[in-house]
N, C-alpha and C positions, 0 to 999 in steps of 0.2 A: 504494500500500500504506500504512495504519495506521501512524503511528509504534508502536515499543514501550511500554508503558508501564511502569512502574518505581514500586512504594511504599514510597517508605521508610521505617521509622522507628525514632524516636530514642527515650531514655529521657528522664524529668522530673524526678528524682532531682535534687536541684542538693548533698546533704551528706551526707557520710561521719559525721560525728558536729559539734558546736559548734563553729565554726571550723576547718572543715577542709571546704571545698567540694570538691565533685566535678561532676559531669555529663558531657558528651558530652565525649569525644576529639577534637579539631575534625578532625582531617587523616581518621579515618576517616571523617566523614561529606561532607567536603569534596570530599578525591581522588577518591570513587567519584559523586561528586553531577555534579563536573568530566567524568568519565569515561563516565560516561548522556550527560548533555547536548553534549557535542562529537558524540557518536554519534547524535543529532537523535532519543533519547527523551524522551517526555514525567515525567516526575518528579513524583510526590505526594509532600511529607514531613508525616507524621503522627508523634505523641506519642502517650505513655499519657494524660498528662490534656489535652493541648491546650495555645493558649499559645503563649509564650515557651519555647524545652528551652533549659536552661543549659549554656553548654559549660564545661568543665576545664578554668581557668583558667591550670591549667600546660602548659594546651595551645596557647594564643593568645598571640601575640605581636603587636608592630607590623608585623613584615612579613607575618606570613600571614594577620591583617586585612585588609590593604590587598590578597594577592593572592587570597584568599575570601572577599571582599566579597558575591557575589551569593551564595551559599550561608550565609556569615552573614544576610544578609536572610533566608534561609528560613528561618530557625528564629528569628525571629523572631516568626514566625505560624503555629505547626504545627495543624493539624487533630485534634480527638482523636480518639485508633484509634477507640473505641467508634461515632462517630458516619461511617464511614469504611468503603463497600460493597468486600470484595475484589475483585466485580464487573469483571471489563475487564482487569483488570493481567496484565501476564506476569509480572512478576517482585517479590519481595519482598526487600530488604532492610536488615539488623538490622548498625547503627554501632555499635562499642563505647562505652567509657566505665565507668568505674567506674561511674555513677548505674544503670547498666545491670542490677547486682548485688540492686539494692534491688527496683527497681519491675517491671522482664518477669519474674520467675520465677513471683509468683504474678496477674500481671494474664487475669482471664480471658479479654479480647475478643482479648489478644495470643496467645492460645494457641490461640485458635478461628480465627484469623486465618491463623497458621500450617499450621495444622491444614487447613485447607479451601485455601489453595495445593498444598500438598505433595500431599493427596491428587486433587488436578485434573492434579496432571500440569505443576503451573506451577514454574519455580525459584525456591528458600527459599536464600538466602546469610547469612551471619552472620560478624562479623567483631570478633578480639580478648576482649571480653566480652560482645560480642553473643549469642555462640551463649548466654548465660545464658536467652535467649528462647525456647530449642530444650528445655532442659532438661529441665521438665514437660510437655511436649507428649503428648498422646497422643493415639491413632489413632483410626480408628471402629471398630480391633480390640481395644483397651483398652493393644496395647502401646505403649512410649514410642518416638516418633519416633525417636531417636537408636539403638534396639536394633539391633546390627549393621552399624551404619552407618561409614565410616571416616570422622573427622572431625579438627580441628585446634580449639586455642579457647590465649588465653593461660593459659601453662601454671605449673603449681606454681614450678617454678624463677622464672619471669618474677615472677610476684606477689611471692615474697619479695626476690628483686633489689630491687624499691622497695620496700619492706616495708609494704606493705598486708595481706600473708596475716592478720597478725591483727584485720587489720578490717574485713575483709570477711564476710558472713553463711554464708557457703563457699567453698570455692576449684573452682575453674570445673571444671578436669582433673579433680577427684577424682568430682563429682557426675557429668560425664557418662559417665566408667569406671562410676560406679553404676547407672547406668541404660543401663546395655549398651554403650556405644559403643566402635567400634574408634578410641583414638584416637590420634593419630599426631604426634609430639612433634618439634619439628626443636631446633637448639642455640638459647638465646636470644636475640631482638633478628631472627633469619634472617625473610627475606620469604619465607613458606612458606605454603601454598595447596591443599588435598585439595576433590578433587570426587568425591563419589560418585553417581551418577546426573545429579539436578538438585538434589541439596544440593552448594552450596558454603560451606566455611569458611576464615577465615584468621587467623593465628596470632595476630597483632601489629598495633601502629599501621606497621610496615615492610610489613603484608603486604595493607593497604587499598584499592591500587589495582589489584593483581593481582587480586583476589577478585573487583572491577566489571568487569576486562576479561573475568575467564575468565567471568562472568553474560554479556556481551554477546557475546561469542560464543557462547555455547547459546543466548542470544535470536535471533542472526544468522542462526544454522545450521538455523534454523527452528523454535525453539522456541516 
């Protein structure tokens, strides 16, 4: 049998404003990168522009360099989505990061990317400020992917905890409550995890590696 295959990707985004970097979260692109590959899937990671993605610098330390090592090597050379067939993959997905905020809500190829997993039947997960990638999405019925769906994403309280809310271009909870979604709030910091069908979301950087197991089981289970 086929390994699974797995696309991931990350945001390019590397700054909040002059001096105040942001980019990828490492642990969620890491944990669940860790969590594919023990499971003997194959892993594509793709960007919006290709490249180098920059991770969040307050996310890297000396030790989880040295113990995501192979996963820092990915993102080192990401692929740009645009040039990047959804072709073959079972599964798709979306590491948070602040950078996340800026560049998936209006990238087009990431919304059509989206868009043509979800509607094949394949799983879309999204995780922390990932699901910013889910936001604008919409169907080939015109409505928004998220309409009715129950989901999780960092939430109001969490943004202001670190006080980003006012610099960010929206706050994640409030946009996909706009755009229909049922969505489902645990207390802050909790590793918390909603699936609805084959959408998985997850709340937090606590809630990164959950979100790869529960994909790897609907990949397992036959999907």
């Amino acid at each position: 049998m086929a390994p699974k295959r797995v696309l991931m990707v990350v945001t390019s985004h590397g700054e909040i404003s002059e001096g105040h970097p942001t980019g990828i979260w490492l642990s969620e692109f890491a944990e669940p990168y860790e969590v594919f590959k023990e499971r003997g899937f194959e892993v594509t990671v793709a960007s919006i522009r290709g490249g180098k993605a920059p991770i969040d610098p307050r996310s890297l330390s000396g030790e989880n360099a040295a113990k995501w090592k192979d996963a820092i090597r990915e993102l080192e050379t990401t692929r740009p989505l645009a040039e990047v067939s959804p072709e073959g993959y079972d599964a798709l997905f979306l590491p948070g990061g602040h950078g996340t905020m800026f560049d998936f809500p209006g990238s087009e190829a990431l919304q059509a990317t989206v868009r043509e997993f979800f509607e094949s039947g394949r799983v879309v997960a999204a995780v922390c400020h990932g699901p910013a990638g889910l936001v604008n999405v919409k169907l080939s019925s015109g409505e928004y992917l998220v309409k009715g769906k129950k989901v999780t994403a960092f939430t109001n309280e969490e943004e202001r905890a670190v006080k980003l809310d006012a610099v960010m271009p929206f706050l994640l909870e409030d946009r996909l409550r706009e755009h229909g979604a049922r969505f489902e709030a645990a207390p802050k910091w909790a590793n918390h995890v909603e699936v609805d069908g084959r959408l998985v979301t997850g709340q937090n950087p606590q809630s990164g590696e959950s979100a790869a197991v529960r994909v790897a089981e609907l990949l397992e289970a036959g999907g």
